[in-house]
C-alpha positions in Angstrom: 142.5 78.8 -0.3 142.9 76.2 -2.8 145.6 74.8 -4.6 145.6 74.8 -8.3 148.9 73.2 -10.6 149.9 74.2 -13.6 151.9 73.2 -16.2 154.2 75.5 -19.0 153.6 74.5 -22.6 156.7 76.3 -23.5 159.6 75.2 -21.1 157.2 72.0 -19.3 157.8 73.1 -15.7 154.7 72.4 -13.2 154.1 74.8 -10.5 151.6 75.4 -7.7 149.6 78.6 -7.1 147.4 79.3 -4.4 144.5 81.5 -5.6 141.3 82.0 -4.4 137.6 80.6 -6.5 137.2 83.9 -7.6 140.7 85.0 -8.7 141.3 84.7 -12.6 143.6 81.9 -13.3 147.2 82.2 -14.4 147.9 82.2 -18.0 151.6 82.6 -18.5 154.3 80.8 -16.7 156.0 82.1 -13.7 159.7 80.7 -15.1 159.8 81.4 -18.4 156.4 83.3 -19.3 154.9 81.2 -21.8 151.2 80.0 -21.7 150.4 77.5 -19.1 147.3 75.0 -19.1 145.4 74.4 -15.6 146.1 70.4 -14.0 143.7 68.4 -12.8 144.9 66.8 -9.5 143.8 64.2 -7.5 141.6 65.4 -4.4 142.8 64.7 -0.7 138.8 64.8 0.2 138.3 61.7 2.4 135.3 61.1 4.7 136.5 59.4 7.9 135.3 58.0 10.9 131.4 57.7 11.6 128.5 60.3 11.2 126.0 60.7 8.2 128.0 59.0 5.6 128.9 55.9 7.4 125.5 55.7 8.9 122.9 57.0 6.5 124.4 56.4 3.3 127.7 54.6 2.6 127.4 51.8 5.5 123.9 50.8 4.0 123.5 47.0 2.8 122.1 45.4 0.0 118.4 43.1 1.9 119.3 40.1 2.8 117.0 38.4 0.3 119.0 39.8 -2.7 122.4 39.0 -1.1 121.9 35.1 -0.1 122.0 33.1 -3.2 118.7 30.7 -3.0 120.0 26.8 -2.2 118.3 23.6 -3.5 116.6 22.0 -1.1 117.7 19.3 0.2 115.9 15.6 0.0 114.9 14.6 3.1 116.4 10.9 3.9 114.2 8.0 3.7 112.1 7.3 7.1 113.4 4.0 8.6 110.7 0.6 8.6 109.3 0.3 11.8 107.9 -3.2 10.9 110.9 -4.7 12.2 110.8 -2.8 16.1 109.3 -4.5 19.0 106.7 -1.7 19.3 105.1 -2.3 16.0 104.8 -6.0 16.8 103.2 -5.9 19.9 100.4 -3.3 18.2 100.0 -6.5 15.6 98.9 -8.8 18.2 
């Protein structure tokens, strides 16, 4: 059964009542009997471990071509003179 909080107008208590979907909800206060407005609390739903969420639709990845930022490419470095080698001489002569 859930747990749904409440919270007096009158006297500002909060309380906790467990009710079921389908029950009507509480309109006075159990304390002092004024009028009571519903709460809206923060769930305890967490998804742990592996399975479909993890695998199929939470642990998915952006492609790797949107991810990688695109880097200028680099100069290549100048090719170095063979004139000057022994190799290039001989082919000379």
């Amino acid at each position: 059964m859930p747990i749904y909080e409440y919270q007096c107008k009158k006297c500002g208590k909060g309380f906790e009542v467990f009710q079921g979907i389908t029950d009507p909800a509480v309109s006075s206060c159990k304390f002092c009997h004024g009028s009571v407005r519903k709460l809206m609390s923060l769930s305890s739903f967490h998804l742990k471990g592996g399975g479909w969420y993890a695998t199929d639709y939470g642990g998915k990845k952006a492609p790797a071509g949107e991810t990688k930022k695109e880097e200028p490419a680099a100069t290549p470095a100048p090719a170095p003179d063979k004139s000057d080698t022994p190799t290039a001489k001989k082919a000379d002569a």
